[in-house]
Backbone as a printed PyTorch tensor [residue, N CA C, xyz], in Angstrom:
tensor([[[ -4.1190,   9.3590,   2.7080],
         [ -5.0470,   9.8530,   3.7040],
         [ -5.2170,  11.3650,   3.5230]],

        [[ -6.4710,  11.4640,   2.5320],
         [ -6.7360,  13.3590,   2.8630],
         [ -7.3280,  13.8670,   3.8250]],

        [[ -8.4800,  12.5120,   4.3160],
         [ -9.2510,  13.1680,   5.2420],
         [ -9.3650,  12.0960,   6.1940]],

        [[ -9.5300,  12.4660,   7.5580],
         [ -9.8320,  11.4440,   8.4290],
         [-11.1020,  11.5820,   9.3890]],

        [[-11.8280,  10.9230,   9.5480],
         [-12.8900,  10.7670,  10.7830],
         [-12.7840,  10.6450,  12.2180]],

        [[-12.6540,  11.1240,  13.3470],
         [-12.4770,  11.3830,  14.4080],
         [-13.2760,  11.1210,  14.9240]],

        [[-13.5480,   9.9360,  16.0860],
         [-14.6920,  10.0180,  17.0550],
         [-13.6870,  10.2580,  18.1890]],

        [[-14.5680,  11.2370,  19.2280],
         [-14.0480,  11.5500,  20.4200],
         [-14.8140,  12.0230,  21.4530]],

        [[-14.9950,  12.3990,  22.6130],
         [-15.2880,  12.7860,  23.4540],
         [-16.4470,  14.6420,  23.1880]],

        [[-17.2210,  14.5090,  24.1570],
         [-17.7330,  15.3950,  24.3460],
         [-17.2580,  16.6710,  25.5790]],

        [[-16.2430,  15.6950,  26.3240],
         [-15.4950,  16.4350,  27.2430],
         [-14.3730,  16.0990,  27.4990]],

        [[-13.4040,  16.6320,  28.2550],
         [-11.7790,  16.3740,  27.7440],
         [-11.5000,  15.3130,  29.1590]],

        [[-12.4180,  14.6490,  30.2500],
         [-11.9660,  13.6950,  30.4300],
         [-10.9900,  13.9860,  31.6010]],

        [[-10.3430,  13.2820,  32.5770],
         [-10.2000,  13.3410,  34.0110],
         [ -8.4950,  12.9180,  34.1490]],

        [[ -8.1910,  12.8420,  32.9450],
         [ -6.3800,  13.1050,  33.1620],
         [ -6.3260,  13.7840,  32.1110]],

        [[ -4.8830,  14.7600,  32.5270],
         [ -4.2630,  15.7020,  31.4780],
         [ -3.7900,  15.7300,  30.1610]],

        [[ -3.6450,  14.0930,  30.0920],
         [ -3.0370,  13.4650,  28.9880],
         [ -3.5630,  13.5720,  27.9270]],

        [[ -5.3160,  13.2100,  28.0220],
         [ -6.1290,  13.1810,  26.9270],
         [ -6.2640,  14.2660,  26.5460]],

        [[ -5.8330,  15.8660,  26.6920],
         [ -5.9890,  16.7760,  25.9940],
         [ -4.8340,  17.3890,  25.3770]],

        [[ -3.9830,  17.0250,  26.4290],
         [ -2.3290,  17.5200,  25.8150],
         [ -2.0810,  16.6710,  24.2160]],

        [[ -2.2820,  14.9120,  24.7830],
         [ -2.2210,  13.9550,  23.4510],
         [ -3.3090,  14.3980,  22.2260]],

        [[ -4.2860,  14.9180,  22.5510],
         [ -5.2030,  15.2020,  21.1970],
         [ -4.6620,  16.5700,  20.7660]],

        [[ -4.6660,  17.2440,  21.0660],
         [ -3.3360,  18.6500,  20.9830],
         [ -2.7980,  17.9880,  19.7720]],

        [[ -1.4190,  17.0470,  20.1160],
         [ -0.2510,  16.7280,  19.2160],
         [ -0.9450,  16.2020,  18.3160]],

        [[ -2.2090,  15.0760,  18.3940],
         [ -2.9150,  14.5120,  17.0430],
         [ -3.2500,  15.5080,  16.0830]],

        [[ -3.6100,  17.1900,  16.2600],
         [ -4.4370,  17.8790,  15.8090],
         [ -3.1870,  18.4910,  15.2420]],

        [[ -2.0800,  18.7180,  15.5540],
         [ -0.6640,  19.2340,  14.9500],
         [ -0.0960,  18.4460,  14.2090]],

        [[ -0.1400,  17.5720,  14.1030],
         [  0.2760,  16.2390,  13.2350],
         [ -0.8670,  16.1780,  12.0320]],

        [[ -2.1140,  16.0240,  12.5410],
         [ -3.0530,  16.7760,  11.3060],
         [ -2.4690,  17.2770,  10.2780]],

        [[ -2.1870,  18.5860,  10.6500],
         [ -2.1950,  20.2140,  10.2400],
         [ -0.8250,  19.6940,   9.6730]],

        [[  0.1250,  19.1680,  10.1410],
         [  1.3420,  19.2060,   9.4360],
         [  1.3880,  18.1470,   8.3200]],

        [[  0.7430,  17.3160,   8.4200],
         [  1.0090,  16.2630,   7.0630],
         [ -0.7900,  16.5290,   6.4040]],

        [[ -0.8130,  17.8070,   6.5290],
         [ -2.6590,  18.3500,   5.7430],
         [ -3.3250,  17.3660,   5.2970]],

        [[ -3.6720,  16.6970,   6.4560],
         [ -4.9090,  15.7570,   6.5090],
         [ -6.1120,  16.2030,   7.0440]],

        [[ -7.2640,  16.6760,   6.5140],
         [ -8.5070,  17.4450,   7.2460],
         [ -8.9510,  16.3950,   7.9280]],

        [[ -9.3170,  17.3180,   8.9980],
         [-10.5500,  16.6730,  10.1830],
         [-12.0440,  16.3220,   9.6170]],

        [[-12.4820,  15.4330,   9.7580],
         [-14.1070,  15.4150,   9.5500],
         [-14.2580,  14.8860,  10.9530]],

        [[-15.5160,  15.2790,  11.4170],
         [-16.0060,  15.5790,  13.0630],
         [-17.3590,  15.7760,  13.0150]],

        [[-17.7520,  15.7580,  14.2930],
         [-19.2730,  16.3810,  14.7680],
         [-19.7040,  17.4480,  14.7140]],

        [[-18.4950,  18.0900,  14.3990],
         [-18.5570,  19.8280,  14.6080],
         [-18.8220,  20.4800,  15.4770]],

        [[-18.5020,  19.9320,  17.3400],
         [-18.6100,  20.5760,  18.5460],
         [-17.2490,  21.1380,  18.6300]],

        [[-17.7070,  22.2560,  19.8290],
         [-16.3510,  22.7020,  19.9420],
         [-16.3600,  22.4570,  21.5910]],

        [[-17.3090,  21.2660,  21.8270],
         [-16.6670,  20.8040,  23.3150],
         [-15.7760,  19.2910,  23.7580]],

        [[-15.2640,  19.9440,  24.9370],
         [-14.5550,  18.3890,  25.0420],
         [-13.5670,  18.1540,  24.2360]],

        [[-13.1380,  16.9660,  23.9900],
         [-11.9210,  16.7210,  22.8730],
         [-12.1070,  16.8010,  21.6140]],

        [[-13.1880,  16.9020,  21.1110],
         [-13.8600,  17.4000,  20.3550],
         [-13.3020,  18.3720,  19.8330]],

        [[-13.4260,  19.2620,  20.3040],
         [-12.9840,  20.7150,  20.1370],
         [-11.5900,  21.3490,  20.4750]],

        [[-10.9260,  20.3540,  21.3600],
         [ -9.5900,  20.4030,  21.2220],
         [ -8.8410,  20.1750,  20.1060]],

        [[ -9.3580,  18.8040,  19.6490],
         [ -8.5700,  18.5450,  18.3800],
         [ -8.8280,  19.3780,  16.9100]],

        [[-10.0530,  20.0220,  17.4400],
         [-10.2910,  20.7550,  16.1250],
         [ -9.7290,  22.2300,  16.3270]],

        [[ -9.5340,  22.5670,  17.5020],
         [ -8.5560,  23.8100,  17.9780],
         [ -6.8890,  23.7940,  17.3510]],

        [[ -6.6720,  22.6290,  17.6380],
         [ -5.5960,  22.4040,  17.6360],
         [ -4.9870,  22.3740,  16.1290]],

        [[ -6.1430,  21.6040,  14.8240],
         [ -6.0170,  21.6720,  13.5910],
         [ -6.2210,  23.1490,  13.1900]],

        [[ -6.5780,  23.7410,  13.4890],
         [ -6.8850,  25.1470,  12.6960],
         [ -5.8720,  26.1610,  13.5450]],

        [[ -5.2710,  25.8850,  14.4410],
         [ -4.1660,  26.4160,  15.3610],
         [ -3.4160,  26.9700,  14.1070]],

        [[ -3.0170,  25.1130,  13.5750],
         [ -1.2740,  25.5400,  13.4370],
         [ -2.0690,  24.6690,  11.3410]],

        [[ -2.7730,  25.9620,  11.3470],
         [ -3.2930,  25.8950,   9.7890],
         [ -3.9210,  24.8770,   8.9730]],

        [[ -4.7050,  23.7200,   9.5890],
         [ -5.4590,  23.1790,   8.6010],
         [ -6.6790,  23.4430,   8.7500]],

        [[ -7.1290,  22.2640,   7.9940],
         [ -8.6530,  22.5830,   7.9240],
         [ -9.8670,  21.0640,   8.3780]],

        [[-10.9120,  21.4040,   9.4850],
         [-11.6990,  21.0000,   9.7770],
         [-13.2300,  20.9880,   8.9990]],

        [[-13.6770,  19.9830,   8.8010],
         [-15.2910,  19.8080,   8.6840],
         [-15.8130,  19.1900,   9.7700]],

        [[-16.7270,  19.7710,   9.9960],
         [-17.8120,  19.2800,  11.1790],
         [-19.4120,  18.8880,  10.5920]],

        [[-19.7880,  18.1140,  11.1700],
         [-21.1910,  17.5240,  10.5130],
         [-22.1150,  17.3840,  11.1240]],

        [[-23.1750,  18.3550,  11.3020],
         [-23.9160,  18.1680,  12.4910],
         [-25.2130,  18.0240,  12.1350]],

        [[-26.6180,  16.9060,  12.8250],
         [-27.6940,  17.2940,  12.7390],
         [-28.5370,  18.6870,  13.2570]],

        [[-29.3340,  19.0870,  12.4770],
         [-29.5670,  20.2230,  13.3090],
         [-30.7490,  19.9990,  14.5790]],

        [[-31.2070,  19.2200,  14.7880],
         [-31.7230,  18.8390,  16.5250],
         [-30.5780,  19.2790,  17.5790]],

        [[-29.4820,  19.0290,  17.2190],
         [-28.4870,  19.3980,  17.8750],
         [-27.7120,  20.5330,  18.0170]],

        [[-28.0470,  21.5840,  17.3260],
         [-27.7380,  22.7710,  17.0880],
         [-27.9070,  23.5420,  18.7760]],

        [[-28.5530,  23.0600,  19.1230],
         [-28.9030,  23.7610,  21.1400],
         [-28.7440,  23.2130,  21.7710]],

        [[-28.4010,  21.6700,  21.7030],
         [-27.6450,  21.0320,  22.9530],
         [-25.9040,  21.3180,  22.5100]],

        [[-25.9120,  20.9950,  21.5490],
         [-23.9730,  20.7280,  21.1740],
         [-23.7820,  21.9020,  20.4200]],

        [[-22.9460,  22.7540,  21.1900],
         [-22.4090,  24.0310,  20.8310],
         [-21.4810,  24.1970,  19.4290]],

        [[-21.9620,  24.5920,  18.2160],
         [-20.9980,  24.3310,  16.9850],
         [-20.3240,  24.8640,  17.0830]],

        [[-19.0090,  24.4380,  16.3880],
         [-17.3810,  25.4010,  16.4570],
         [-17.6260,  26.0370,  15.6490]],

        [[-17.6700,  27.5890,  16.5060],
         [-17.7690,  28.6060,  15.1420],
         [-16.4560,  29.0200,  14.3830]],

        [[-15.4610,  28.1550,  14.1040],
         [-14.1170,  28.6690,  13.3570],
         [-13.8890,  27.8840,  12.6430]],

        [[-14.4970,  26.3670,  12.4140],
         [-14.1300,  25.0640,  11.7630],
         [-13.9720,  25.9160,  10.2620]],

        [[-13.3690,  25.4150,   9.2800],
         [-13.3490,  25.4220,   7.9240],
         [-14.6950,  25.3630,   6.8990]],

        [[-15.9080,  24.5260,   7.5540],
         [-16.6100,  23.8730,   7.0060],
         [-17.5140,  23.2460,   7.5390]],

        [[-19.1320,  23.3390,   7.5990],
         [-20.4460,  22.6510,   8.7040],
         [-20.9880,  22.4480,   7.4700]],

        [[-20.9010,  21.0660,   7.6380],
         [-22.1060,  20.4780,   6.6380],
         [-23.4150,  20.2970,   7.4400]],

        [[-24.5040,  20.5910,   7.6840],
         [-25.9940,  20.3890,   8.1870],
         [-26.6140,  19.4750,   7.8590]],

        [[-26.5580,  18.0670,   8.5410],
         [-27.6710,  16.9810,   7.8990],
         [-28.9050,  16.7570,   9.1550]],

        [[-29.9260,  16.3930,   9.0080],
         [-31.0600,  16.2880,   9.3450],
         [-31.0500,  14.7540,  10.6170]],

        [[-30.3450,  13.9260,  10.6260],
         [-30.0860,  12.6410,  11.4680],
         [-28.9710,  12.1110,  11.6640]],

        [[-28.9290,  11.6430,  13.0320],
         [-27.6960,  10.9410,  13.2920],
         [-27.2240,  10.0090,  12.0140]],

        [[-27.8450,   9.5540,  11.5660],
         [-27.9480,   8.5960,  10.7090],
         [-27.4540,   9.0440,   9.6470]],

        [[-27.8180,  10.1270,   9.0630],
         [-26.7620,  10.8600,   8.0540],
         [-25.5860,  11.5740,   8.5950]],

        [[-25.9230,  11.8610,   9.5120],
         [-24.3500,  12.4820,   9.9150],
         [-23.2050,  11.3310,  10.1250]],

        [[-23.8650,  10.3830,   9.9890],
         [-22.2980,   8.7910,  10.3620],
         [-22.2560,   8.4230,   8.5870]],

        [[-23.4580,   8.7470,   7.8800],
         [-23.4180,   8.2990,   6.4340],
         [-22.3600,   9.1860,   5.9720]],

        [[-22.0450,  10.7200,   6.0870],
         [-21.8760,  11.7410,   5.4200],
         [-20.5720,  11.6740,   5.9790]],

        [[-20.1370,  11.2610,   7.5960],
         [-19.0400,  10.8230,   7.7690],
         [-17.9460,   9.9530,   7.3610]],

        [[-18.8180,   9.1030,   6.8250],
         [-18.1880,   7.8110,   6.1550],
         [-18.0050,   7.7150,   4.4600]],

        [[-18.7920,   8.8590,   4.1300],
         [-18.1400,   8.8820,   2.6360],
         [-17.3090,   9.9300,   2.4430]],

        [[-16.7420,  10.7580,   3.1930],
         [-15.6990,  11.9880,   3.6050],
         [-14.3410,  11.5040,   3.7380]],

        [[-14.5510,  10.6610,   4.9150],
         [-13.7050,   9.9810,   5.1970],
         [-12.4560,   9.1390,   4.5500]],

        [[-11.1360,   8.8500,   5.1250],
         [-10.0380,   7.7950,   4.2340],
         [-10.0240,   7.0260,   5.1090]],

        [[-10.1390,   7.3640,   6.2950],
         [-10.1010,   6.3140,   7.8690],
         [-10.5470,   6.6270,   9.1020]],

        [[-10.2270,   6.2350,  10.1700],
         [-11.3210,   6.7720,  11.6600],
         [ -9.9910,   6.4180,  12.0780]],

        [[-10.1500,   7.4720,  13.3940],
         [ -9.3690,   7.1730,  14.6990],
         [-10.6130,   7.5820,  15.1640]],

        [[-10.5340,   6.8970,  16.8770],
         [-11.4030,   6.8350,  17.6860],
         [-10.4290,   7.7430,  19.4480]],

        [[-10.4640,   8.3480,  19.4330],
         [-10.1450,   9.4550,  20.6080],
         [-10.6020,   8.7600,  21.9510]],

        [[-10.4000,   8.7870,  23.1960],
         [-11.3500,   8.6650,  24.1940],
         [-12.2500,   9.4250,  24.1910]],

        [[-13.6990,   8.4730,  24.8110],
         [-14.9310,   9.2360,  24.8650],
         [-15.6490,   8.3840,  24.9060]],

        [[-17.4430,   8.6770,  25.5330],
         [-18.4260,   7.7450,  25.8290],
         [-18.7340,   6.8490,  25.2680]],

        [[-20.1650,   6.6460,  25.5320],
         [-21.3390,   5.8210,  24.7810],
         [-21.2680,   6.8900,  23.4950]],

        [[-21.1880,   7.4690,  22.7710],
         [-21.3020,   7.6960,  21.6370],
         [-20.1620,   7.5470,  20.7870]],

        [[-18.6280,   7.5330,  21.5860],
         [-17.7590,   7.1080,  20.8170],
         [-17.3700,   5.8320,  20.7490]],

        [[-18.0220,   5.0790,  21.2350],
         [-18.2780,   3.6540,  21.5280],
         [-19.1090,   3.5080,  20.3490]],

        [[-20.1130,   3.4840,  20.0800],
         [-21.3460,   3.8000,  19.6170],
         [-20.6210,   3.6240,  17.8220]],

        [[-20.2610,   5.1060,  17.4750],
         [-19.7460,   5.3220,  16.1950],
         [-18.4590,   4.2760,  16.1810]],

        [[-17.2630,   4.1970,  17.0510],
         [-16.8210,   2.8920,  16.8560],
         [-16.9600,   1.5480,  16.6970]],

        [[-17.8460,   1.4940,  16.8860],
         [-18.6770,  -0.4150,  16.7550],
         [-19.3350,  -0.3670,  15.3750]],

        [[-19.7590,   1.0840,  15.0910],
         [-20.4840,   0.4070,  13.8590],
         [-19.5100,   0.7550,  12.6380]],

        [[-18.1880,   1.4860,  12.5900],
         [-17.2470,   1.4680,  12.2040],
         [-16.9340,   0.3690,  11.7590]],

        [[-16.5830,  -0.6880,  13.1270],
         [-16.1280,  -1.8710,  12.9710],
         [-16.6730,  -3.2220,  12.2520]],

        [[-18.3610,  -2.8210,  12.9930],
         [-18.7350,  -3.6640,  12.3930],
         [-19.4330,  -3.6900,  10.7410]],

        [[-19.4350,  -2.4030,  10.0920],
         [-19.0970,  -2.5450,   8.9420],
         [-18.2950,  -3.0310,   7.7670]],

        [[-17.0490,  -2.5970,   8.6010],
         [-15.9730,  -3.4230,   7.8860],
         [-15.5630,  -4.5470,   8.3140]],

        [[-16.7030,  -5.4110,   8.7930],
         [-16.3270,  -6.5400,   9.4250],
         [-17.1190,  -7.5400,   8.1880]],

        [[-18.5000,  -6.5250,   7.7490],
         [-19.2230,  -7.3460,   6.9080],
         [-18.8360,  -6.6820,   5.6560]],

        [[-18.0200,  -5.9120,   5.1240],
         [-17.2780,  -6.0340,   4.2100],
         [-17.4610,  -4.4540,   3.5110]],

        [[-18.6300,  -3.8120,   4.2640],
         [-18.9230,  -2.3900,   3.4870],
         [-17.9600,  -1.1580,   3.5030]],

        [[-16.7400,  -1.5270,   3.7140],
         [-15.6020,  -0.4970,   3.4090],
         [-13.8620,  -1.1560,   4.2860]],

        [[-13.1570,  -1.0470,   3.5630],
         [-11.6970,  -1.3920,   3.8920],
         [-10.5750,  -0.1230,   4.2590]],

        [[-11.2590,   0.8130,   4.8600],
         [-10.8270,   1.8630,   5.5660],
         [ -9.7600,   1.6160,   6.8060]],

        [[ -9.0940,   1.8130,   7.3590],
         [ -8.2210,   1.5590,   8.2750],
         [ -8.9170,   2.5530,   9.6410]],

        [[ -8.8170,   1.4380,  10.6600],
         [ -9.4720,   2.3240,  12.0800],
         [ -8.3320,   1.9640,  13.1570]],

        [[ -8.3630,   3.3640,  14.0010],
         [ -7.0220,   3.3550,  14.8870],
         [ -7.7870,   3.6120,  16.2750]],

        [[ -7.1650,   3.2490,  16.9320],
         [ -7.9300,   3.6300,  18.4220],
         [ -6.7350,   4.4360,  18.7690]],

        [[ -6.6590,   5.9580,  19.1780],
         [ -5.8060,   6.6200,  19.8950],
         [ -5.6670,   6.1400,  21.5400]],

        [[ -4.6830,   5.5890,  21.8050],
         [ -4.9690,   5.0960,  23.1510],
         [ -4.3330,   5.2000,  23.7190]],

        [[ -4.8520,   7.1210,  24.8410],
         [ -3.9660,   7.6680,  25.0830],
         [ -3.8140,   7.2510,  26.9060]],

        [[ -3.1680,   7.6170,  27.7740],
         [ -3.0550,   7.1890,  28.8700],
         [ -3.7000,   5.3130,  29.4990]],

        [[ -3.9630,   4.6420,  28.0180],
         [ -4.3440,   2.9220,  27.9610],
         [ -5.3050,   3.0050,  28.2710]],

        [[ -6.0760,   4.3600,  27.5780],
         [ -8.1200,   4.7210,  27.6060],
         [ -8.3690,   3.0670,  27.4270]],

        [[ -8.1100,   2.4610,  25.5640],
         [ -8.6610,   1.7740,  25.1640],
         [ -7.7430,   0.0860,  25.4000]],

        [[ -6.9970,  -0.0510,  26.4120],
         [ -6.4350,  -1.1360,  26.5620],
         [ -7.7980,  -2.1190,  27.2170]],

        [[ -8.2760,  -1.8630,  28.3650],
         [ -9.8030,  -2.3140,  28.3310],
         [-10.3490,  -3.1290,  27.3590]],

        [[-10.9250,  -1.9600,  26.5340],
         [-11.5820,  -2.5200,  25.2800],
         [-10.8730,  -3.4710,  24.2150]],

        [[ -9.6080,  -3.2890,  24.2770],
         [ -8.8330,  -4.6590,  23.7890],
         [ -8.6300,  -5.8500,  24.0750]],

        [[ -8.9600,  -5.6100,  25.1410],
         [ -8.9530,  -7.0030,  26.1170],
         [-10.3370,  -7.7290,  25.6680]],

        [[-11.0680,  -7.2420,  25.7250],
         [-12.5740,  -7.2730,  25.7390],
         [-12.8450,  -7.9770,  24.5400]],

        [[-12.0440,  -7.4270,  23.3120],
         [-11.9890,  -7.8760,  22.3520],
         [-11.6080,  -9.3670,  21.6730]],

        [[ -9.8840,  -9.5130,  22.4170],
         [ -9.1880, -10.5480,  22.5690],
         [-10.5720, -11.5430,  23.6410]],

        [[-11.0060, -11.2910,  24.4730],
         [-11.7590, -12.3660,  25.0420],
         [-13.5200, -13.0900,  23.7230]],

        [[-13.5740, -12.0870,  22.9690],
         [-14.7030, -12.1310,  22.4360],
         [-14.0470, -13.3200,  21.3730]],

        [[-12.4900, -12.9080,  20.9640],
         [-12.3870, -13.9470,  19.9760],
         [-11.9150, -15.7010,  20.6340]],

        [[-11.5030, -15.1710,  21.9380],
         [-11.5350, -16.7860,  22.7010],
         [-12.8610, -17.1960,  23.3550]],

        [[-14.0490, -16.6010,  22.9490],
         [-14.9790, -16.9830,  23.4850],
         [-15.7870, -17.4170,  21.6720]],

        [[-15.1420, -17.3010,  21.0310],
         [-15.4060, -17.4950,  19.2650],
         [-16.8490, -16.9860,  18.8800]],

        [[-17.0090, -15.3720,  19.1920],
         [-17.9250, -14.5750,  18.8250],
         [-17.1290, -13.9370,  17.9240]],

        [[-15.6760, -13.3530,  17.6600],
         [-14.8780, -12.5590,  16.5670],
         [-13.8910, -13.4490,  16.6370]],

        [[-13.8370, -13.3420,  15.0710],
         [-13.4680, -14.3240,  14.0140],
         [-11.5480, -13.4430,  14.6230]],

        [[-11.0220, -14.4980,  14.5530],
         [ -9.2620, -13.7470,  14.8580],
         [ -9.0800, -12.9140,  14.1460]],

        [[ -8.7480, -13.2500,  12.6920],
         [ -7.9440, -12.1110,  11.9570],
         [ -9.0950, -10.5110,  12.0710]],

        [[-10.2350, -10.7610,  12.2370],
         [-10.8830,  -9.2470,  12.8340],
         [-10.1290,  -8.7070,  13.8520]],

        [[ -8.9980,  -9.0840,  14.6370],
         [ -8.3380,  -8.0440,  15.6960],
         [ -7.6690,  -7.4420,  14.5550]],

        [[ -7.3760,  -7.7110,  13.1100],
         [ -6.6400,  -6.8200,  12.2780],
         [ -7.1100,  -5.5220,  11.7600]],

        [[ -8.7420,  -5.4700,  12.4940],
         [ -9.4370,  -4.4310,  11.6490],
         [ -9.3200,  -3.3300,  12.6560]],

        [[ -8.7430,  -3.2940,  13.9520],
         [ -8.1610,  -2.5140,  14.7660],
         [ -6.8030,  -2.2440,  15.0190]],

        [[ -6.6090,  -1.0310,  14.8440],
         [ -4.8030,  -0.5970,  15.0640],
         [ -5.1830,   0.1480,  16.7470]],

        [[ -4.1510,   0.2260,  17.8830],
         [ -4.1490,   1.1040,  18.2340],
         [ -2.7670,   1.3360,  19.2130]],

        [[ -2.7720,   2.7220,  19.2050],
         [ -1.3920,   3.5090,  19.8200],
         [ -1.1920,   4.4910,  20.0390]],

        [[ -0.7380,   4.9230,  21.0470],
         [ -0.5690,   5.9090,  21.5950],
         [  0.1530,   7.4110,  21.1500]],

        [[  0.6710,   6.7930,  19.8490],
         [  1.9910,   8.0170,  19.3530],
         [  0.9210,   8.1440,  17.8240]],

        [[  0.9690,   9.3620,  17.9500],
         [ -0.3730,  10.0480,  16.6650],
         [  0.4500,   9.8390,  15.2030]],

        [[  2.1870,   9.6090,  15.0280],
         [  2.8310,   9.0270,  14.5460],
         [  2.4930,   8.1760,  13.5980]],

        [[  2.7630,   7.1970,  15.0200],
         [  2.4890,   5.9540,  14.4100],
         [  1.2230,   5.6110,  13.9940]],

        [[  0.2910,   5.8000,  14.2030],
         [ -1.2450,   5.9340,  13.7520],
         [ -1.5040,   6.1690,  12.1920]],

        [[ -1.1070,   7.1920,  11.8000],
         [ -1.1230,   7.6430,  10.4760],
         [ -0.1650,   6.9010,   9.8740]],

        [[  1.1980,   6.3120,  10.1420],
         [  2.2270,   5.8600,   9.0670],
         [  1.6010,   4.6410,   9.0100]],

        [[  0.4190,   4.0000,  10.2930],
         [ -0.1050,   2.7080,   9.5490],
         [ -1.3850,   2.7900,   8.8680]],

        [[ -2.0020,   3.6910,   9.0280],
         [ -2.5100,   4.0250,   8.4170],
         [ -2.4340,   4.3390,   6.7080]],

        [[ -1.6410,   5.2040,   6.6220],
         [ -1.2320,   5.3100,   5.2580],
         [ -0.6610,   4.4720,   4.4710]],

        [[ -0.4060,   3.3260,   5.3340],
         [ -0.0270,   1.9200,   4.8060],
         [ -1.0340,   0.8420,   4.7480]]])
């Protein structure tokens, strides 16, 4: 794992946890020098975790369309802004950067980039490993949700394998890297 993909939040979210826990993800980064690839905001958790990587010495890329250059404030300290022209390239440009995704808490857009994560490698266009950080049991919900989709036989079982998730930024990466 050199580089990883991060979907997360646009704001840090209504318990303490989710910023303290993306903190330690972004130090754990930096210590086993795995770069960030991101949106390249510096709001929300977003920008925590990319605070947090360049804190304690690594290095971030951020990828932003430029429509978005005046709504979503770019981190002016990241390592690296690649400029693409559409959402659509910015998830392309994400995904060939990339060794794997964790998914952070966060909206409809980290929802959004997680589903089609998934459902890529569901139809076979990359064998990347995806983690759901799931910090204060953000994404226990959505697991459930999941587990019901495959007893309702819309997802095939062994697809719960194409999701890891846990709470310790740890363990994330050692399965990852496995």
């Amino acid at each position: 794992m050199k580089r990883i993909c991060v979907f997360a939040g646009s704001s840090k979210g209504s318990h303490p946890s989710y910023e303290s826990k993306t903190k330690e993800l972004g130090e754990v980064f930096a210590e086993k020098g795995i770069e960030l690839v991101y949106g390249g905001a510096k709001s929300g958790l977003m920008g925590v975790l990319a605070d947090s990587i360049l804190k304690h010495g690594g290095k971030v890329t951020g990828i932003m369309p430029t429509h978005l250059f005046e709504k979503e404030i770019i981190h002016p300290d990241i390592t690296r802004l690649i400029e693409v022209e559409t959402m659509h390239e910015r998830k392309a440009k994400m995904s060939e950067l990339a060794d794997g995704y964790i998914a952070l808490p966060g909206g409809f857009g980290t929802f959004e980039e997680l589903f089609e994560t998934v459902s890529w490698a569901q139809i076979g266009l990359h064998k990347k490993p995806m983690a759901l950080f799931n910090i204060h049991r953000y994404y226990t919900p959505l697991m459930k949700l999941i587990e019901h989709s495959i007893e309702a036989g819309f997802v095939p079982e062994q697809n719960k394998e194409l999701i890891f998730e846990s709470e310790d930024p740890h363990q994330i990466l050692k399965w990852m890297e496995s």
